[in-house]
VEXDREN-2710 file (C-alpha; in Angstrom, 1 decimal):
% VEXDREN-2710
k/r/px/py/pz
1/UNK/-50.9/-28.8/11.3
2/UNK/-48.6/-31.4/11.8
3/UNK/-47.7/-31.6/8.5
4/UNK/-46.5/-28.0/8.3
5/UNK/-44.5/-28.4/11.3
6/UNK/-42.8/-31.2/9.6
7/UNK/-41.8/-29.0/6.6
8/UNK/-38.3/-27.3/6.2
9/UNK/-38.2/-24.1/7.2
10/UNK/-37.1/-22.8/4.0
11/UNK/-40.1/-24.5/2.7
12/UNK/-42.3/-22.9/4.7
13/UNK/-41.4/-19.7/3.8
14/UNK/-41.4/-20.5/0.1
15/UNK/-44.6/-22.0/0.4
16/UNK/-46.0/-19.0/1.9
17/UNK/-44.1/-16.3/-0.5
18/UNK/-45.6/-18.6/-3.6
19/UNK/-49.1/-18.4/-2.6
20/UNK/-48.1/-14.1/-2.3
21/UNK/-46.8/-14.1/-5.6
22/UNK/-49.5/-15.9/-7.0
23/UNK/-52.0/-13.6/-5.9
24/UNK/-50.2/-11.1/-7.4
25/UNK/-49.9/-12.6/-10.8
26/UNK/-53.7/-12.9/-10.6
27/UNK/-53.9/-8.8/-9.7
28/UNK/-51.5/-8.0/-12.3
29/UNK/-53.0/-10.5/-15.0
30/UNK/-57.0/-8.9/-13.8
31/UNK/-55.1/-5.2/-14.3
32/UNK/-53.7/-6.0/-17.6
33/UNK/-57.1/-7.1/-19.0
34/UNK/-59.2/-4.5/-17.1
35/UNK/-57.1/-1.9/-18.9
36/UNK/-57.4/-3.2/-22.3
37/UNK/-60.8/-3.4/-22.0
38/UNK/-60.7/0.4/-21.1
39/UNK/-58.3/1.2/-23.4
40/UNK/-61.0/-0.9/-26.4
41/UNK/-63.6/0.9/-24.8
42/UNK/-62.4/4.3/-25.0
43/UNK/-61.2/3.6/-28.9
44/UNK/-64.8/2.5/-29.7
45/UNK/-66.3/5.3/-28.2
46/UNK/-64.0/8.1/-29.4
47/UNK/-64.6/5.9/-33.2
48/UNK/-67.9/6.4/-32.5
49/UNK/-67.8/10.5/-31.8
50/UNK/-65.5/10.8/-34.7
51/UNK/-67.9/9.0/-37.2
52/UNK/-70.7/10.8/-36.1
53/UNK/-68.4/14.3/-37.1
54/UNK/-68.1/12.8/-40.2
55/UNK/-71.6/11.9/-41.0
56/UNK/-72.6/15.9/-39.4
57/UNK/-69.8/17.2/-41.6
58/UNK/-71.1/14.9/-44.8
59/UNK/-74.7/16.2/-44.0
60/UNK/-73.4/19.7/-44.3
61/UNK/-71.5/19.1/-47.4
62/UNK/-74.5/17.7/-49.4
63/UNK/-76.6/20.7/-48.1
64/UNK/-74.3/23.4/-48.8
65/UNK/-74.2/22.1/-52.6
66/UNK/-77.9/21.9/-52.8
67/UNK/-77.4/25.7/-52.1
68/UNK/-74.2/26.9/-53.7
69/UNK/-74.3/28.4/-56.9
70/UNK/-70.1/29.2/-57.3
71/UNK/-69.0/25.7/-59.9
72/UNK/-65.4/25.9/-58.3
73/UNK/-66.6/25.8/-54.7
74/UNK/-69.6/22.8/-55.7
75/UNK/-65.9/20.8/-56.8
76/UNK/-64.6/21.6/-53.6
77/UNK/-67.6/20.6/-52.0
78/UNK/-68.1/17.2/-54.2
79/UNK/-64.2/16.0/-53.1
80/UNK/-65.2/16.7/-49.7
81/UNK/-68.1/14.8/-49.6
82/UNK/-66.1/12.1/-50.8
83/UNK/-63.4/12.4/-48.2
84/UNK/-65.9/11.9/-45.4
85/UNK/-67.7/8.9/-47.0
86/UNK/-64.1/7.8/-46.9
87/UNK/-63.5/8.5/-43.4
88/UNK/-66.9/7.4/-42.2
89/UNK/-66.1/4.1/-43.6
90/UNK/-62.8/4.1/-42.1
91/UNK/-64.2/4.9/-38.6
92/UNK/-66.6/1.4/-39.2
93/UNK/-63.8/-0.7/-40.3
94/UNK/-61.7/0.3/-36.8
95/UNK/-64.4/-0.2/-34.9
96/UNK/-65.2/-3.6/-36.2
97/UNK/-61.6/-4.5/-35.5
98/UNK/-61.5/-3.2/-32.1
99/UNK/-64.6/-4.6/-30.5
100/UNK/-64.4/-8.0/-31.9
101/UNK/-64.6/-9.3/-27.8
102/UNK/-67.7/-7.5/-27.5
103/UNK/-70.8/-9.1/-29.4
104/UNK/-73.2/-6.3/-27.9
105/UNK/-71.4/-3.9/-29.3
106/UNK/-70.1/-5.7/-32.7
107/UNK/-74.2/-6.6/-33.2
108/UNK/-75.1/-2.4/-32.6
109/UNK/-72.1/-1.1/-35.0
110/UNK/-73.3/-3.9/-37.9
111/UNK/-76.9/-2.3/-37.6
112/UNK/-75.4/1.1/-37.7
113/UNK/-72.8/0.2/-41.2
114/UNK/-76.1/-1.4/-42.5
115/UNK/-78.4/1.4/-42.1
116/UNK/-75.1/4.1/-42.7
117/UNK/-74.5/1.6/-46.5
118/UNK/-78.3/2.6/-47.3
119/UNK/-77.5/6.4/-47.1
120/UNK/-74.6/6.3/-48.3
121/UNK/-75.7/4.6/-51.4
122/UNK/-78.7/7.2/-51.7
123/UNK/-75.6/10.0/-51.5
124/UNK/-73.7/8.9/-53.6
125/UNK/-76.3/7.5/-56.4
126/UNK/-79.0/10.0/-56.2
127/UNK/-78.2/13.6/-54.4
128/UNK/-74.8/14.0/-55.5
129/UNK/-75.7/12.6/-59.1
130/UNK/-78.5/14.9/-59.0
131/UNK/-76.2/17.8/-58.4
132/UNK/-73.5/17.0/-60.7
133/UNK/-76.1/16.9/-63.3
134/UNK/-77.3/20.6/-62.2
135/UNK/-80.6/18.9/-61.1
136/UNK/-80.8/21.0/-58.1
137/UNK/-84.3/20.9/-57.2
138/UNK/-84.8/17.2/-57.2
139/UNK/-81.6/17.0/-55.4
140/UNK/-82.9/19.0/-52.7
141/UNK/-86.2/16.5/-52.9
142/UNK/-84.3/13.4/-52.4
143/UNK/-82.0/15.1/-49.4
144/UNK/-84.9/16.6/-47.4
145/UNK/-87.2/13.7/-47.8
146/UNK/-85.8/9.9/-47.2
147/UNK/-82.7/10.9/-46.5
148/UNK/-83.2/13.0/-44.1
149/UNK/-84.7/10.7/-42.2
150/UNK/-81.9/8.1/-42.8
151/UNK/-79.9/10.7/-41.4
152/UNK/-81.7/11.2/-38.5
153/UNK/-81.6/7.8/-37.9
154/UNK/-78.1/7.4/-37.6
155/UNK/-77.3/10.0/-35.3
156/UNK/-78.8/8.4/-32.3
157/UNK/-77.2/4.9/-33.4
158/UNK/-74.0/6.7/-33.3
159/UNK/-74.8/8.4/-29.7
160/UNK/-75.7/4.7/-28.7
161/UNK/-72.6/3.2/-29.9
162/UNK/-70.1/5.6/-27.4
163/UNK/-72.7/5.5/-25.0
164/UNK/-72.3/1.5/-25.1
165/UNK/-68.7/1.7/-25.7
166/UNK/-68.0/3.9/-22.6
167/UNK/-70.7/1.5/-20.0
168/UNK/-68.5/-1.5/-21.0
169/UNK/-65.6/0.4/-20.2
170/UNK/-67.4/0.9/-16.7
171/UNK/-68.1/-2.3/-16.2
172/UNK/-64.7/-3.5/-16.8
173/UNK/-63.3/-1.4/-14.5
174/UNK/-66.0/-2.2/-11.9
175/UNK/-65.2/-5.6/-12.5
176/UNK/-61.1/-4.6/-12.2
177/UNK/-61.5/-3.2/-9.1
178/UNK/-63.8/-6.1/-7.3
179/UNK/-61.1/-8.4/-8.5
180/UNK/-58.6/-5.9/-6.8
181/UNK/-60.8/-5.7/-3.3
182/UNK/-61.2/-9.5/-3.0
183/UNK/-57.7/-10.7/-4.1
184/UNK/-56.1/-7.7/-1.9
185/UNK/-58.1/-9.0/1.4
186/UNK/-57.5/-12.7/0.0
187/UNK/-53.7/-11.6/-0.1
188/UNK/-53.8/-10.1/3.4
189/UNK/-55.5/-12.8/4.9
190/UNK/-52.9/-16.0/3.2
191/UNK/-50.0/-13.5/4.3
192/UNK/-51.2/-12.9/8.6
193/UNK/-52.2/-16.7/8.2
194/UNK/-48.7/-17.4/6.9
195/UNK/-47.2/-15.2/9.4
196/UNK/-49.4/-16.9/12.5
197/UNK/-48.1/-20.2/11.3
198/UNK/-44.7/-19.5/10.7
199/UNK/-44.7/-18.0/14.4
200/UNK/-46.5/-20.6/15.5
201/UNK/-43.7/-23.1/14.2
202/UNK/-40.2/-20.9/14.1
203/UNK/-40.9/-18.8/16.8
204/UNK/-42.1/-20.1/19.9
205/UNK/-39.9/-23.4/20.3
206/UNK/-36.9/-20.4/19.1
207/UNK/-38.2/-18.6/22.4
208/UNK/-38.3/-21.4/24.1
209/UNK/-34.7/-22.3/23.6
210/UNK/-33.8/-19.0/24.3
211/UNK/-34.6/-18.9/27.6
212/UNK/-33.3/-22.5/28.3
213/UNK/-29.7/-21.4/26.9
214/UNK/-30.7/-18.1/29.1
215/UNK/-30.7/-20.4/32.3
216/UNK/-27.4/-22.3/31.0
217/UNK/-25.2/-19.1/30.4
218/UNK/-26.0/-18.1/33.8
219/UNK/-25.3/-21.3/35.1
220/UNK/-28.6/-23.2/35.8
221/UNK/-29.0/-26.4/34.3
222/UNK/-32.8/-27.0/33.5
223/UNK/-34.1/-30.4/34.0
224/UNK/-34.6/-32.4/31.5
225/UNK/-37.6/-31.4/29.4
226/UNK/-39.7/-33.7/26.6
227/UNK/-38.1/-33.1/23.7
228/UNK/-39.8/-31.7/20.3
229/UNK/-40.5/-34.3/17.9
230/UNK/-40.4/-32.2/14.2
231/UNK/-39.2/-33.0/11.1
232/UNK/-37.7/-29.4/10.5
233/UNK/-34.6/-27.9/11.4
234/UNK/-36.4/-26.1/14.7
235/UNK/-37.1/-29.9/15.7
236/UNK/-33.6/-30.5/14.7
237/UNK/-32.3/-27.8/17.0
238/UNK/-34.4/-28.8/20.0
239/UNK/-33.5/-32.8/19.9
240/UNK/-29.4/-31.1/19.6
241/UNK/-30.5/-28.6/22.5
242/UNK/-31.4/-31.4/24.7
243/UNK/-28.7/-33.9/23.8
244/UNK/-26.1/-30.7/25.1
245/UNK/-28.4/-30.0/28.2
246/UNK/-27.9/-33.9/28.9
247/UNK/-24.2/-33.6/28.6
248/UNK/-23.9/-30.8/30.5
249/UNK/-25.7/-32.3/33.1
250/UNK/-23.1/-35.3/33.1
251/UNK/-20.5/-32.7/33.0
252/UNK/-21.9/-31.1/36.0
253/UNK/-22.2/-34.4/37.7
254/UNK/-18.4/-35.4/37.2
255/UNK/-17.8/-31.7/38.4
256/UNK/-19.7/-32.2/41.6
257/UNK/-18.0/-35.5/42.5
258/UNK/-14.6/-33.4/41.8
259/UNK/-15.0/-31.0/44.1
260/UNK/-16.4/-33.7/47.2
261/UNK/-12.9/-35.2/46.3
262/UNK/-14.0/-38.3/44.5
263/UNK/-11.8/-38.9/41.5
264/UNK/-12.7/-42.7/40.6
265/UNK/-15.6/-40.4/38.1
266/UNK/-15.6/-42.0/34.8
267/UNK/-15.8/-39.5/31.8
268/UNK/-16.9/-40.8/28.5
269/UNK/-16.2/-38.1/25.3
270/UNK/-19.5/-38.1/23.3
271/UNK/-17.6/-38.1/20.1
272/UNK/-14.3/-37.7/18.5
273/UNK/-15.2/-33.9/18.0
274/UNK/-16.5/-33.9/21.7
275/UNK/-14.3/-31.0/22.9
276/UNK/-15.3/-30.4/26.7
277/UNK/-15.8/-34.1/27.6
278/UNK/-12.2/-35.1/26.0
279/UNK/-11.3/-32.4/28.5
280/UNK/-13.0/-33.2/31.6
281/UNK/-11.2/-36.6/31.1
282/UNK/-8.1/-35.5/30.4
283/UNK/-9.0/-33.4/33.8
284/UNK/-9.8/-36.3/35.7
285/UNK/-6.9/-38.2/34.8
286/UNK/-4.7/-35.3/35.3
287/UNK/-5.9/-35.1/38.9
288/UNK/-5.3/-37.9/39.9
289/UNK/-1.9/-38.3/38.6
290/UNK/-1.3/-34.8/40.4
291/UNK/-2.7/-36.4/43.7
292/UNK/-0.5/-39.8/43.8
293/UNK/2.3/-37.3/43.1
294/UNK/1.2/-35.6/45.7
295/UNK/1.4/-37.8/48.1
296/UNK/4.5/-39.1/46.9
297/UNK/5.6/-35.5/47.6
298/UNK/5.1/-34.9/50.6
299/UNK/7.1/-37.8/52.2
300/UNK/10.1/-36.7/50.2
301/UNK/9.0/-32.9/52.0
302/UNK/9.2/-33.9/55.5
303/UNK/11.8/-36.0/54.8
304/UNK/13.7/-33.1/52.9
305/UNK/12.4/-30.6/55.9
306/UNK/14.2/-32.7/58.7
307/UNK/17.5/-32.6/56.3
308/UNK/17.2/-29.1/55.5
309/UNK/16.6/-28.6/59.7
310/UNK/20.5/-29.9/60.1
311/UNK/22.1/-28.8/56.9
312/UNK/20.8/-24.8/57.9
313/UNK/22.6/-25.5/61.4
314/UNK/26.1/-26.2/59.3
315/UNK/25.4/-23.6/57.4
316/UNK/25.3/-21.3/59.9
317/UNK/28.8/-22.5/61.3
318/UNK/30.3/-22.4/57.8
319/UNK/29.0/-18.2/57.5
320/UNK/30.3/-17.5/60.3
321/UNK/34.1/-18.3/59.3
322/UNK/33.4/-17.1/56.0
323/UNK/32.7/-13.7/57.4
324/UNK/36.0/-13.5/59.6
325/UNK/38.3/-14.4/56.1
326/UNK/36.3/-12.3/54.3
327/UNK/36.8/-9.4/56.5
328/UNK/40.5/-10.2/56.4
329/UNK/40.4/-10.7/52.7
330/UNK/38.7/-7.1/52.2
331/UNK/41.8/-5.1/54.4
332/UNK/44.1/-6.6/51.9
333/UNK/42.4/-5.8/48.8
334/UNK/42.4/-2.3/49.8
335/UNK/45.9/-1.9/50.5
336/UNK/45.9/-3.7/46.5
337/UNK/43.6/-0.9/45.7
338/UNK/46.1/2.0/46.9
339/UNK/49.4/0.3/45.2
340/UNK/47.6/0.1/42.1
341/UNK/46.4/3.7/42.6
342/UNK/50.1/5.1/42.6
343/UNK/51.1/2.8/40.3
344/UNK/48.2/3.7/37.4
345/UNK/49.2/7.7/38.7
346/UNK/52.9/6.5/37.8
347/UNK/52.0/4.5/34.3
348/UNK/49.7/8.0/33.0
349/UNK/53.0/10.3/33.7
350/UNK/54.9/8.6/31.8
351/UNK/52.2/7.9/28.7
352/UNK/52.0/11.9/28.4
353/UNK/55.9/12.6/28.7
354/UNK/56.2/9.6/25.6
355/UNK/53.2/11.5/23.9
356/UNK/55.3/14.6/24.0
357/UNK/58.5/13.3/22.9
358/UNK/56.5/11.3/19.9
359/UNK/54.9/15.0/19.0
360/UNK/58.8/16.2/18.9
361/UNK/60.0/13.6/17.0
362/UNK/57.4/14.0/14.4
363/UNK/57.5/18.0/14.4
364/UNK/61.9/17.0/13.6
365/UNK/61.0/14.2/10.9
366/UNK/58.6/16.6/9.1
367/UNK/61.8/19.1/9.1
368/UNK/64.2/16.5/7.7
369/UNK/61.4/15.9/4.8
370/UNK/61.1/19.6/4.0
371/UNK/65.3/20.4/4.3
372/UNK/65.6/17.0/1.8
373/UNK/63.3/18.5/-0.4
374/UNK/64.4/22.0/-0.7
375/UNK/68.2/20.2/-1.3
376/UNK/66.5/18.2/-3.6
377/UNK/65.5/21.3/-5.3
378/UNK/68.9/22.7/-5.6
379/UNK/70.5/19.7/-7.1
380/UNK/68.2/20.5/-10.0
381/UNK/69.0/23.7/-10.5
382/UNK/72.3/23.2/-10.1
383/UNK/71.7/20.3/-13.1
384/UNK/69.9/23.5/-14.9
385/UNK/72.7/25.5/-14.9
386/UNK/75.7/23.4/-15.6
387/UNK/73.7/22.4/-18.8
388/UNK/73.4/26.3/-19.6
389/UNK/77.1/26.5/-19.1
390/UNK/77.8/23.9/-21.9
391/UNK/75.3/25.4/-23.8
392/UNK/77.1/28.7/-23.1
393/UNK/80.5/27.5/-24.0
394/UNK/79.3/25.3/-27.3
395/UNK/78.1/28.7/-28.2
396/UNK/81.5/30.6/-27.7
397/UNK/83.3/28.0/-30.0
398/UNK/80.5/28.3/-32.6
399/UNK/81.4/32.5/-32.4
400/UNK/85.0/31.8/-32.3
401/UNK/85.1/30.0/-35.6
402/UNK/82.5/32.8/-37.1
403/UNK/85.1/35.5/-35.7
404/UNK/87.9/33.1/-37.6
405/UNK/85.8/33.5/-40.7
406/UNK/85.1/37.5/-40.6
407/UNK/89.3/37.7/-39.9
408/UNK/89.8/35.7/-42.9
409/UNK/87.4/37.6/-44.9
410/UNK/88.8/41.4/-43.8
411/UNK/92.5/39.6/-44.8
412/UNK/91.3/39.0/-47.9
413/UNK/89.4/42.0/-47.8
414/UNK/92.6/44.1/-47.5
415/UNK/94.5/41.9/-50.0
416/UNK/91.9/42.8/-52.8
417/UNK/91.9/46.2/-51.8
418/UNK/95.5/46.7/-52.5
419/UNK/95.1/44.9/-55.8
420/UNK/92.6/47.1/-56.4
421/UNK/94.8/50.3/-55.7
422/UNK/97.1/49.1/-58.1
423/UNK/94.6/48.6/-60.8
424/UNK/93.3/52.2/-60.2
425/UNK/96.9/53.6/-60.5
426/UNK/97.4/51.6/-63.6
427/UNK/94.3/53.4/-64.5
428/UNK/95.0/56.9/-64.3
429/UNK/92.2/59.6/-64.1
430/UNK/90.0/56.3/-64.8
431/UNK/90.8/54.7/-61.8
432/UNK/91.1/57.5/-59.3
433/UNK/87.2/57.0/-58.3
434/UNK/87.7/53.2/-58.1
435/UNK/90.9/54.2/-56.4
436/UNK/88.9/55.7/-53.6
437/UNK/86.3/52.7/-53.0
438/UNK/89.9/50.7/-52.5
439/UNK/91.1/52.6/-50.0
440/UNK/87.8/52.4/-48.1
441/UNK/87.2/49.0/-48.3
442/UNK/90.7/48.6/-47.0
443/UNK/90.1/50.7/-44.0
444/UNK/86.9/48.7/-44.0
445/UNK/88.9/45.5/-43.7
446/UNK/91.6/47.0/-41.2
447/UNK/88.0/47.7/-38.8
448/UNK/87.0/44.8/-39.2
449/UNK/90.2/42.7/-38.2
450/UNK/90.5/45.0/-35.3
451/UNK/87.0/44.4/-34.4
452/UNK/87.6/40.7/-34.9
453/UNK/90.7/40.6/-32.5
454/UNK/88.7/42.6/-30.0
455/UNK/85.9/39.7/-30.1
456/UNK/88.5/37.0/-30.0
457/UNK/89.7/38.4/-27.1
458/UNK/86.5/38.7/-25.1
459/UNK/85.3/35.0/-26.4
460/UNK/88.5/33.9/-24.4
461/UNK/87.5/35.5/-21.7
462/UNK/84.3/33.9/-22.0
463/UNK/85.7/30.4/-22.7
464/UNK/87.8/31.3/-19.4
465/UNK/85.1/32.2/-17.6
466/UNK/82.2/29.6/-18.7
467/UNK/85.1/26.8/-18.1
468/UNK/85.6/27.9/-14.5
469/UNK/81.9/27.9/-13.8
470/UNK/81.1/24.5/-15.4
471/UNK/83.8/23.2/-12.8
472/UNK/82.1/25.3/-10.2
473/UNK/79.2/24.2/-11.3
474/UNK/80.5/20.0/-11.1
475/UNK/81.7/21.0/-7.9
476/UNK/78.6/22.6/-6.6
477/UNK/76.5/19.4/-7.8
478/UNK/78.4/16.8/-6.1
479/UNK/78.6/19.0/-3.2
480/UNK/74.6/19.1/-3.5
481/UNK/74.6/15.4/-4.6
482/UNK/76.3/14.8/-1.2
483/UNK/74.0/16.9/0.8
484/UNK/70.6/15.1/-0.6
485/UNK/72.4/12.0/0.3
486/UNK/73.5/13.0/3.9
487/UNK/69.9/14.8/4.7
488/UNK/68.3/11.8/3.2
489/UNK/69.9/9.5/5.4
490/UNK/69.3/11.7/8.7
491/UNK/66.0/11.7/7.3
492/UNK/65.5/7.9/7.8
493/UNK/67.3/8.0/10.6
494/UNK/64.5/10.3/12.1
495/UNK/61.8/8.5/11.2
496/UNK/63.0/5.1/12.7
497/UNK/63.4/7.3/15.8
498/UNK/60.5/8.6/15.4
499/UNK/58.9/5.1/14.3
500/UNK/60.6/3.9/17.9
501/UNK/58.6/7.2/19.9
502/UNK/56.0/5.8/18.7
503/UNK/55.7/2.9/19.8
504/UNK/56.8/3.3/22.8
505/UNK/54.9/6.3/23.5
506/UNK/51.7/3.6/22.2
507/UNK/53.3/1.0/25.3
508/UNK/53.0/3.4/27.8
509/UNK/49.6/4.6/26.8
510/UNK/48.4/0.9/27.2
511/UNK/50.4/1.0/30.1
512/UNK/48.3/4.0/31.3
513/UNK/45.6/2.1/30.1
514/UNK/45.9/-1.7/31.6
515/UNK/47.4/0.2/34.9
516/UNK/43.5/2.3/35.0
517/UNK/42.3/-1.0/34.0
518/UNK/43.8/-2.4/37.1
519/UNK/42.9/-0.1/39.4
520/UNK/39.2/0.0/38.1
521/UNK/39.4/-3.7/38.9
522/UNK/41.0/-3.8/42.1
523/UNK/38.2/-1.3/43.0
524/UNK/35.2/-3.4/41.5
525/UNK/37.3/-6.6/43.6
526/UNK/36.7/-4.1/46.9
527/UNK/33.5/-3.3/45.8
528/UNK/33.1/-6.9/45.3
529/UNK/34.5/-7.6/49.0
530/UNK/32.5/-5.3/50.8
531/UNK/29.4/-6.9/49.2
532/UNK/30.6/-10.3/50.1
533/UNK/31.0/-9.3/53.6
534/UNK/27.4/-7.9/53.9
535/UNK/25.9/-11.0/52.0
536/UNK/28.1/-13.1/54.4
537/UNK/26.7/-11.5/56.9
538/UNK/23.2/-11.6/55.4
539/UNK/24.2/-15.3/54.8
540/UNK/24.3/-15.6/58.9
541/UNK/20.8/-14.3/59.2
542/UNK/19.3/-16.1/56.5
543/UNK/20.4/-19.8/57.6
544/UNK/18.6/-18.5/61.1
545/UNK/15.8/-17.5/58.7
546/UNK/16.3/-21.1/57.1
547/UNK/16.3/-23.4/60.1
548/UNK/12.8/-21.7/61.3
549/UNK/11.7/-22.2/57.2
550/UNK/12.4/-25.7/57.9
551/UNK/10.5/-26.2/60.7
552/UNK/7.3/-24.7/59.0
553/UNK/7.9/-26.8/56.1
554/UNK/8.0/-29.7/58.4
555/UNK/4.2/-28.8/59.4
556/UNK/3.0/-27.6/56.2
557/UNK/4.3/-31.6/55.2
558/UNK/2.1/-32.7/58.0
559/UNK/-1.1/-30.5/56.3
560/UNK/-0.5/-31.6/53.0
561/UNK/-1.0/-35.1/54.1
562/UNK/-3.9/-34.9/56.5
563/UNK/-5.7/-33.1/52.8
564/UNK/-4.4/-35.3/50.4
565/UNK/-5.7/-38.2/52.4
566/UNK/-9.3/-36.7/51.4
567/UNK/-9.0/-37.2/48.0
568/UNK/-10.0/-41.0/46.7
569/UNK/-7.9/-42.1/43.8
END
């Protein structure tokens, strides 16, 4: 089985699939043809019952005319007949057609159309002739006699015919199911055959591998083992499998060597893609660059130890001075620390006495803007109303000349009054009513001047009056003009003081602020100086603490040598 062994494995399996689907294209192929030659069969053999109905049927027919004596039933009768020699040779032309495969059968259904042609024929020529010629009696001869027998004849050819149709039906599907049996087992046995052999060839070298890289992930190396000559990719996987157990084996070498402190080991990468050798030579070299350096290191260490030894000493000497001027240092930051306290306590009273007179100053500049306003508000009205007054007194003129005119008028008035008087007179009893509307428009006229001197008189007043207030009035504006002026300079004037609070109300809050600044400082400085003197002192301790570290360094140099001397570079 060598050559199977050699195969792919994809091969194999489509080797072993192909022969499966084979045998089932030969079941399916034997099922297709077992079941048409059922299906023929049963078409032959239900022909079969259904021309023996018909030739039954057709044999009634002809009798029932020999007997019937009605001429619109022996019509009916003759068109039946006729329909079942149609069908009965309809039944013999299927059946020829359908069991063409069959000779047996096509030799039996020929014997049975030759003998069924002869009655027929007889039917046709003689008994129904007979009857359509009302020849009743020899009808009746001819039907009981020959063909009777003819008939009688062909019933059991029919009966043979589905009895033949149906065994060859049998027999196919005896046949059917043989082929089933013997290409099911043949299919059984080519498929646990194909499974043995697969198994044979996948799975035992698979399990064989399995328990090698078993014995390598828990860290035992198996030796090295012959290795599976195959053509296939299991073959494939065994000669890889063995080429990593031999580099592991290597790797395992170099490793062993490492550890008894032998790094002269020579590591050669397997390829460019070879991962873990490329590292275990880096390793190697690593190693021993780290051991010279080594070495190399610990000289300088008990060199530096014996240094470190006399610098600690110094040290020592140099912390304790630092202590005493630190403690000295510390006692006069703290008297720092108070000045600065009463100085910052200082600084803050005066921030919130500036703060107050800046709130002052603003509450008095605000004032100043409200009194310039309201001022400003009286120089308009005073503007309004010394324009009323020369409306006023443009006004009064405009009445005195209208008061001019009405005096005029009543003058004249009076003047053609008298005429009229006179006219009237002249008149006689004519004129004495005319006469009358004279005199009243005369006292009419004397009312009216009298009236008009009146008004004069009380538009001089008014003249007098709205003159005096329009000076009033100038008066009162550049009085108001002045005050806008005045409250407008105090008004700037406040504000620059203010302006000036301000500020210097902002100065002494940084004041306040740098002198807390200060003091936070000089605190964090004491702070900072009582630390220093506990680290100074800490200092003292730890160059102690140093001088012994320095001796144990110096033996932990000595060590380091006496175990780098037992690596070989």
């Amino acid at each position: 089985m060598s050559w199977f062994n050699n195969l792919k494995t994809g091969t194999k399996l489509v080797l072993g699939l192909g022969l499966m689907v084979v045998l089932l294209a030969v079941m399916w192929v034997t099922a297709q043809r077992a079941m048409a030659a059922i299906v023929q069969s049963r078409a032959v053999a239900v022909e079969a019952t259904s021309l023996e109905a018909s030739l039954n049927a057709d044999r009634a027919v002809v009798l029932t005319l020999i007997s019937a004596g009605d001429a619109a039933m022996r019509d009916s009768l003759f068109d039946e007949a006729a329909a079942n020699g149609r069908e009965a040779t309809a039944n013999l032309a299927d059946m020829r057609a359908i069991a063409q495969s069959e000779p047996d059968l096509r030799n039996l259904i020929d014997q049975f159309a030759e003998q069924y042609r002869a009655y027929a024929q007889v039917r046709d020529g003689q008994t129904l002739a007979l009857l359509r010629k009302g020849q009743v009696d020899a009808a009746r001869g001819v039907s009981l006699g020959e063909q009777n027998r003819r008939y009688l004849a062909l019933r059991p050819l029919a009966h043979s015919l589905s009895d033949q149709a149906l065994a060859i039906g049998t027999g196919q599907a005896k046949n059917a199911r043989t082929t089933f049996v013997v290409v099911g087992v043949l299919a059984v046995i080519v498929a646990l055959l194909t499974g043995w052999l697969l198994t044979r060839a996948i799975s035992d070298p698979l399990r064989s591998l399995t328990a090698a890289a078993e014995r390598i992930a828990v860290g035992d190396l198996p030796p090295e083992e012959t290795v599976l000559v195959r053509g296939d990719e299991v073959g494939a996987l065994h000669q890889a499998f063995a080429r990593m157990g031999r580099t592991l084996r290597q790797m395992a070498t170099v490793a062993g060597s490492i550890a008894e402190g032998d790094l002269r080991v020579r590591v050669e990468p397997q390829s460019e893609r070879d991962v873990l050798g490329k590292a275990f030579a880096l390793m190697v070299e690593n190693l021993r660059g780290l051991t010279r350096e080594l070495h190399e290191g610990i000289s300088v260490l008990s060199t530096s130890a014996t240094e470190i030894s006399t610098s600690t000493s110094e040290l020592a000497a140099s912390a304790t001075q630092t202590a005493a001027a630190i403690s000295e240092t510390t006692t006069t930051v703290e008297e720092v620390r108070q000045t600065a306290q009463m100085s910052s306590e200082k600084a803050r009273a005066v921030s919130d006495s500036a703060l107050r007179v800046a709130s002052v100053s603003e509450e008095g500049r605000k004032a100043t803007d409200d009194a310039a306003a309201g001022i400003a508000r009286i120089q308009q009205q005073m503007e309004l109303i010394a324009e009323s007054m020369v409306r006023l007194s443009e006004q009064s003129q405009a009445v005195g000349q209208i008061v001019a005119t009405v005096e005029d008028l009543s003058g004249q008035s009076k003047l053609l009054a008298v005429n009229a008087s006179i006219e009237a007179a002249k008149a006689g009893e004519h004129g004495k009513g005319f006469a009358v509307v004279a005199q009243e428009v005369k006292s009419l006229a004397e009312q009216s001047r009298q009236a008009t001197a009146q008004v004069r008189s009380i538009l001089g007043d008014i003249q007098q009056a709205t003159s005096a207030a329009v000076l009033a009035t100038e008066q009162g504006s550049h009085a108001v003009a002045e005050g806008v002026r005045q409250s407008t300079q105090a008004g700037h004037s406040i504000q620059a003081l203010a302006g000036s609070v301000g500020e210097a109300s902002q100065a002494a809050v940084q004041i306040a602020a740098s002198s807390q600044q200060q003091l936070v400082g000089v605190d964090q400085v004491a702070t900072a100086m009582e630390s220093i003197k506990l680290a100074s002192a800490q200092n003292v301790d730890s160059a102690k603490q140093m001088e012994s570290a320095a001796h144990g360094l110096k033996l932990l140099g000595e060590k380091l040598r006496q175990i780098a001397v037992g690596y070989r570079v």
